[in-house]
N, CA and C atoms as a LAMMPS dump frame, in Angstrom:
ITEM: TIMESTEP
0
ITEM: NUMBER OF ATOMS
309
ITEM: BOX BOUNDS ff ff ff
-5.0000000000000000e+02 5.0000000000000000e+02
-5.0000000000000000e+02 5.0000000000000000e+02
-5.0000000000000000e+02 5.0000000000000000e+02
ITEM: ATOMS id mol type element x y z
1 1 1 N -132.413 95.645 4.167
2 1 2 C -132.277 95.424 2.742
3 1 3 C -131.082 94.534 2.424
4 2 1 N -130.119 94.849 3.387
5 2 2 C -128.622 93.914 3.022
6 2 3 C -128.842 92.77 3.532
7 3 1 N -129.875 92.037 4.172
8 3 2 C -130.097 90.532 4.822
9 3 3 C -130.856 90.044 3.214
10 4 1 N -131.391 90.666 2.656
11 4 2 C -132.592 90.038 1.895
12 4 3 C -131.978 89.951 0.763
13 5 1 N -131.085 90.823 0.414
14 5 2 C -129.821 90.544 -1.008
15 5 3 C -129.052 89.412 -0.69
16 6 1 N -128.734 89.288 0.527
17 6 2 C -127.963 88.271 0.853
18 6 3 C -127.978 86.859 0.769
19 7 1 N -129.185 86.697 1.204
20 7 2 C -130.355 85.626 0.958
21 7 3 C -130.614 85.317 -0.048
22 8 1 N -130.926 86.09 -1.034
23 8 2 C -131.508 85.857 -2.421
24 8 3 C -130.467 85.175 -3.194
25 9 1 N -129.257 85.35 -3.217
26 9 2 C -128.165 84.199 -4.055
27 9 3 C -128.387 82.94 -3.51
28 10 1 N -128.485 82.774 -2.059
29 10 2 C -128.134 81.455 -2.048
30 10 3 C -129.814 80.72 -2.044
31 11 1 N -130.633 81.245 -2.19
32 11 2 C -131.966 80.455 -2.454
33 11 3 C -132.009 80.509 -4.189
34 12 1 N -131.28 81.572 -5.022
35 12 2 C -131.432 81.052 -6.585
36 12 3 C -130.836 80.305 -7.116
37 13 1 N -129.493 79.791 -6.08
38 13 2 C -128.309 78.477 -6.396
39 13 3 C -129.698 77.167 -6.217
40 14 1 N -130.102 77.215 -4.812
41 14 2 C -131.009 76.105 -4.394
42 14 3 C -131.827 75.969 -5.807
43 15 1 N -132.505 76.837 -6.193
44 15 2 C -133.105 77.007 -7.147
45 15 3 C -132.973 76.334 -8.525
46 16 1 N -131.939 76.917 -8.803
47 16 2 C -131.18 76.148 -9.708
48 16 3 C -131.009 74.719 -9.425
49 17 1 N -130.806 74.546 -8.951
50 17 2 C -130.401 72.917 -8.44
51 17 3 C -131.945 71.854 -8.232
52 18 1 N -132.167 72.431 -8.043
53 18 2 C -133.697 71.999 -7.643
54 18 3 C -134.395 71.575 -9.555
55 19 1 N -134.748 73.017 -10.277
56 19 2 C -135.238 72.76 -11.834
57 19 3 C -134.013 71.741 -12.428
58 20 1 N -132.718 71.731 -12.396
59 20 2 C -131.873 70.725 -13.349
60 20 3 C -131.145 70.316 -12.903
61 21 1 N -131.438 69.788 -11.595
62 21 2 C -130.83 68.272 -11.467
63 21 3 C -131.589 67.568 -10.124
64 22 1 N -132.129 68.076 -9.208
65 22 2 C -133.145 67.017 -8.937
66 22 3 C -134.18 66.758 -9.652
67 23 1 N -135.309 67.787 -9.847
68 23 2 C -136.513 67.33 -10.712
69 23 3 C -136.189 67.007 -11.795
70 24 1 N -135.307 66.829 -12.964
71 24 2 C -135.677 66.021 -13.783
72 24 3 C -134.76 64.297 -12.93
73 25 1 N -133.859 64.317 -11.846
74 25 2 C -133.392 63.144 -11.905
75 25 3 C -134.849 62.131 -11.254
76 26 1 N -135.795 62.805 -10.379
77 26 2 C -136.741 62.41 -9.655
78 26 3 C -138.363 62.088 -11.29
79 27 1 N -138.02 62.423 -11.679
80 27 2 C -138.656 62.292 -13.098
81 27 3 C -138.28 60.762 -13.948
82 28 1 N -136.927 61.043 -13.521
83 28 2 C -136.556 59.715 -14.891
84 28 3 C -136.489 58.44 -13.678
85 29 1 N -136.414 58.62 -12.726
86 29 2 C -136.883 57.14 -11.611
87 29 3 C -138.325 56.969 -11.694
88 30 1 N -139.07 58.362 -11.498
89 30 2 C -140.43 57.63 -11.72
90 30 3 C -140.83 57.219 -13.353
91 31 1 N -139.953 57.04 -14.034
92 31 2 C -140.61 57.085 -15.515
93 31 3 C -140.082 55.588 -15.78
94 32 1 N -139.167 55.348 -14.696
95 32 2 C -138.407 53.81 -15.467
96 32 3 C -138.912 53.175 -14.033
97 33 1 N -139.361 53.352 -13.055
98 33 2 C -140.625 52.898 -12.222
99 33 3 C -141.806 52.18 -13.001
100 34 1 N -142.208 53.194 -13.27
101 34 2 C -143.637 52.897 -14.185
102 34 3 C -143.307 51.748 -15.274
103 35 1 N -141.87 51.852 -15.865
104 35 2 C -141.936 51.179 -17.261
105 35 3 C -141.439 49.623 -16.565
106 36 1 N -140.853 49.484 -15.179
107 36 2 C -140.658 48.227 -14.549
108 36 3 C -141.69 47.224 -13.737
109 37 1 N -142.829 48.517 -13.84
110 37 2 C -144.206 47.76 -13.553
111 37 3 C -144.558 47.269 -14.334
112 38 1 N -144.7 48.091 -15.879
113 38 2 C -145.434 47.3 -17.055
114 38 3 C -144.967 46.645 -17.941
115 39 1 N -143.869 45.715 -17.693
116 39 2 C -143.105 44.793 -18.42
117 39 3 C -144.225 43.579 -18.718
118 40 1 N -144.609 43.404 -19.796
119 40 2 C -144.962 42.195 -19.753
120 40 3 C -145.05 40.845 -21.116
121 41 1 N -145.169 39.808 -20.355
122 41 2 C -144.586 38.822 -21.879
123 41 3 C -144.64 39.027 -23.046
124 42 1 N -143.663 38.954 -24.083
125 42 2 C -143.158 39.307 -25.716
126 42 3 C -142.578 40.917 -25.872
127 43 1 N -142.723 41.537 -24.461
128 43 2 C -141.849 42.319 -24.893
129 43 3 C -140.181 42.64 -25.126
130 44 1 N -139.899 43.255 -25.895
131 44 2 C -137.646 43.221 -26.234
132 44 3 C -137.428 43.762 -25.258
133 45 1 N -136.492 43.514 -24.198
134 45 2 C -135.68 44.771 -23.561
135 45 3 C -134.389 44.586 -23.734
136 46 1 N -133.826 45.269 -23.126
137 46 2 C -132.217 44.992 -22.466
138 46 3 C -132.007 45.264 -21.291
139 47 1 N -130.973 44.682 -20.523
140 47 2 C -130.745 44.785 -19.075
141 47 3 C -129.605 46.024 -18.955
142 48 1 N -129.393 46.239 -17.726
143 48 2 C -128.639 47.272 -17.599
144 48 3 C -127.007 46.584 -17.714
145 49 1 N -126.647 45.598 -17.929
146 49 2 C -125.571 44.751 -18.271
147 49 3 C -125.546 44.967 -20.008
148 50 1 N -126.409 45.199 -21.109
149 50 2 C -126.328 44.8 -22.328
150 50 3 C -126.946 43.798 -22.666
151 51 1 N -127.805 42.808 -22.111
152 51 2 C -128.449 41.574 -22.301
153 51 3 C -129.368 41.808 -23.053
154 52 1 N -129.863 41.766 -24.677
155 52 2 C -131.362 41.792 -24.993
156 52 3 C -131.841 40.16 -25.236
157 53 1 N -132.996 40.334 -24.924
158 53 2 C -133.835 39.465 -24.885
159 53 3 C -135.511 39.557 -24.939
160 54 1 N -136.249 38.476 -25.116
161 54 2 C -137.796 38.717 -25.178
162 54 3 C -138.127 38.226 -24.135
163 55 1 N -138.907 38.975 -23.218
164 55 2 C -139.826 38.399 -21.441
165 55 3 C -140.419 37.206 -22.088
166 56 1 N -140.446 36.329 -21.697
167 56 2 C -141.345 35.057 -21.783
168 56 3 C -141.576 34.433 -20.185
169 57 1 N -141.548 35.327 -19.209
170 57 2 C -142.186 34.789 -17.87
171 57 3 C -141.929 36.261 -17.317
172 58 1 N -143.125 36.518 -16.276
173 58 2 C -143.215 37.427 -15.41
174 58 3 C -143.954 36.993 -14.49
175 59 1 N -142.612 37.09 -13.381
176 59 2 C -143.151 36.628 -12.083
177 59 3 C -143.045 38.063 -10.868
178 60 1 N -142.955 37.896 -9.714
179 60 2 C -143.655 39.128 -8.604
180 60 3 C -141.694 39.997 -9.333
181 61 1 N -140.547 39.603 -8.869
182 61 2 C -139.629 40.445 -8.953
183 61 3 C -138.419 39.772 -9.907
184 62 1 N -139.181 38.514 -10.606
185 62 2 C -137.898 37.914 -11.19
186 62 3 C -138.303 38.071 -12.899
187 63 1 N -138.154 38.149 -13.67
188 63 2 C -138.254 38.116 -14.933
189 63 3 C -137.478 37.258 -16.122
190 64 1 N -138.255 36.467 -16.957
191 64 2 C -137.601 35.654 -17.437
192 64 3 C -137.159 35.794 -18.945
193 65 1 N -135.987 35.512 -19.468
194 65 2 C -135.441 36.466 -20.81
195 65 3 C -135.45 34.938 -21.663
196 66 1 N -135.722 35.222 -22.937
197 66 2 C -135.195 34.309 -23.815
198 66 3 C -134.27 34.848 -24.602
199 67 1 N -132.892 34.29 -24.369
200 67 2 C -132.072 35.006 -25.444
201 67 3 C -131.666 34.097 -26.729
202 68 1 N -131.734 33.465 -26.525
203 68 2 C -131.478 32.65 -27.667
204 68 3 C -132.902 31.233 -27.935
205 69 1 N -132.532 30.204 -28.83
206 69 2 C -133.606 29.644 -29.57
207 69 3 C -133.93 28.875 -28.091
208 70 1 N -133.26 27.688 -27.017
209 70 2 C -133.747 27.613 -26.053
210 70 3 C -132.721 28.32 -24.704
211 71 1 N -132.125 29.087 -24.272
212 71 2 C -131.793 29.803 -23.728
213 71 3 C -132.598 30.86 -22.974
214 72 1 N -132.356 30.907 -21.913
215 72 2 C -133.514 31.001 -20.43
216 72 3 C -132.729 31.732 -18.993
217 73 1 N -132.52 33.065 -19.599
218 73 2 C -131.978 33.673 -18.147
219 73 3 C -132.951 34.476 -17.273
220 74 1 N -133.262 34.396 -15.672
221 74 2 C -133.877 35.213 -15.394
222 74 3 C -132.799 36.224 -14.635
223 75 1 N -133.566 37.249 -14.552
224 75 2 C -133.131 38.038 -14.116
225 75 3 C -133.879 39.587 -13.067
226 76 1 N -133.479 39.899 -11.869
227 76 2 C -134.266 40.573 -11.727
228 76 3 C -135.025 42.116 -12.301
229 77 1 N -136.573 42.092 -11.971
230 77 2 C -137.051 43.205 -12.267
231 77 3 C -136.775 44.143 -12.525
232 78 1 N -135.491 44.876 -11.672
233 78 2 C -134.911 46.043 -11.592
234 78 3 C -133.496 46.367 -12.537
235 79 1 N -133.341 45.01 -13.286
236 79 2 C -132.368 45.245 -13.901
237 79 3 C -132.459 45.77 -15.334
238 80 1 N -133.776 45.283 -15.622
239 80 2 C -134.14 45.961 -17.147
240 80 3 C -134.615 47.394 -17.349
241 81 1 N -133.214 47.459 -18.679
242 81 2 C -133.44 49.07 -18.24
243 81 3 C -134.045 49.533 -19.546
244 82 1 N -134.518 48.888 -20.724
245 82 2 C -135.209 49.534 -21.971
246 82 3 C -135.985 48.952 -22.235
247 83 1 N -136.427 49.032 -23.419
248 83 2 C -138.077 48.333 -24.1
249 83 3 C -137.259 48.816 -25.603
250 84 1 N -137.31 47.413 -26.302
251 84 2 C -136.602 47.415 -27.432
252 84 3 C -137.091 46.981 -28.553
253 85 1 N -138.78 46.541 -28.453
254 85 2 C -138.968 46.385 -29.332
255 85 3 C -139.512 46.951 -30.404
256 86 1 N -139.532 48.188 -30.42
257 86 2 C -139.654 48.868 -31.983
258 86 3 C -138.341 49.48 -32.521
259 87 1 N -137.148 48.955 -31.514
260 87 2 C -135.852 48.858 -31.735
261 87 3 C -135.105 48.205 -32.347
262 88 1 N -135.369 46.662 -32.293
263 88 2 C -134.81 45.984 -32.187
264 88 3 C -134.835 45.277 -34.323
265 89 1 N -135.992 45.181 -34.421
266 89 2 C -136.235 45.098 -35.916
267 89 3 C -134.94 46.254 -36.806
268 90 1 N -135.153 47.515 -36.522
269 90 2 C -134.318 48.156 -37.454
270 90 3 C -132.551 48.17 -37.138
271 91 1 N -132.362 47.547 -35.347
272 91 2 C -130.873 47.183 -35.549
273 91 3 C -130.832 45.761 -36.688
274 92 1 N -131.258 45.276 -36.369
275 92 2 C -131.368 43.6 -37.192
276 92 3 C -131.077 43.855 -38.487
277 93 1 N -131.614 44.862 -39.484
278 93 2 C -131.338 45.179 -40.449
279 93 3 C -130.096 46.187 -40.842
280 94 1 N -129.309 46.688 -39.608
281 94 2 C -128.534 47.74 -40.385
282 94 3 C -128.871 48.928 -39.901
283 95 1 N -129.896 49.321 -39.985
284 95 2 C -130.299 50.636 -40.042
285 95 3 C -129.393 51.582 -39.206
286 96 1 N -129.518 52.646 -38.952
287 96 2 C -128.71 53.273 -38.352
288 96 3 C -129.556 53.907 -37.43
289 97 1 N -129.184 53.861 -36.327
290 97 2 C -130.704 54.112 -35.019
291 97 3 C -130.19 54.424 -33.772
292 98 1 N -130.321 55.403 -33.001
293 98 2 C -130.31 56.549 -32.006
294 98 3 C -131.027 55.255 -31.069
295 99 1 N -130.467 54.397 -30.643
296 99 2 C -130.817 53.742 -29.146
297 99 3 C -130.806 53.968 -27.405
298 100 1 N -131.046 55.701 -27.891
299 100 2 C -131.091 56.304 -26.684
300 100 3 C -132.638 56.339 -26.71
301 101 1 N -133.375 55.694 -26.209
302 101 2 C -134.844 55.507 -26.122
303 101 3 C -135.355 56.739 -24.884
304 102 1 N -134.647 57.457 -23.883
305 102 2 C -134.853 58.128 -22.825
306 102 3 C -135.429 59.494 -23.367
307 103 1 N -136.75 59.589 -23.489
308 103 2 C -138.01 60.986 -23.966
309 103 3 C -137.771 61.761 -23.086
């Protein structure tokens, strides 16, 4: 009986560790996985630097930003880290807006 009490703390620590903080960190890679597959032209993002811009080229791992009227940075795939465009309209105006986009 005293092996199996013994045991039982350190598999409900594992436990713990396991529900809140691997599975959801293994959650939010596959969720910004998925959203780095489906980037595609006219959409807003921002890079993980602060860069927003609109995709106007998608190529295999490079992606191409327009940030300004002719201004043309690419940058890679893996660096864009949001989708901004139902964002991006209500910063433009002011609004006051929770740009933590992460569901």
């Amino acid at each position: 009986m005293g092996d199996i009490t013994g045991l039982l703390f350190p598999l409900a620590i594992m436990a713990v560790f396991y529900f809140f903080i691997i599975r959801p960190q293994q959650k939010k890679q596959k969720d910004q996985k998925a959203f780095s597959a489906n980037l595609k032209r006219g959409d807003e993002v921002v890079t993980n630097s602060g860069m927003i811009g609109k995709i106007s080229k998608v190529e295999d791992n490079v992606i191409t930003l327009q940030v300004g009227q002719k201004t043309f940075l690419r940058f890679l795939r893996g660096t864009i880290s949001k989708e901004m465009t139902e964002l991006l309209p209500k910063i433009n105006t002011g609004e006051v807006v929770d740009t933590n986009v992460d569901k």
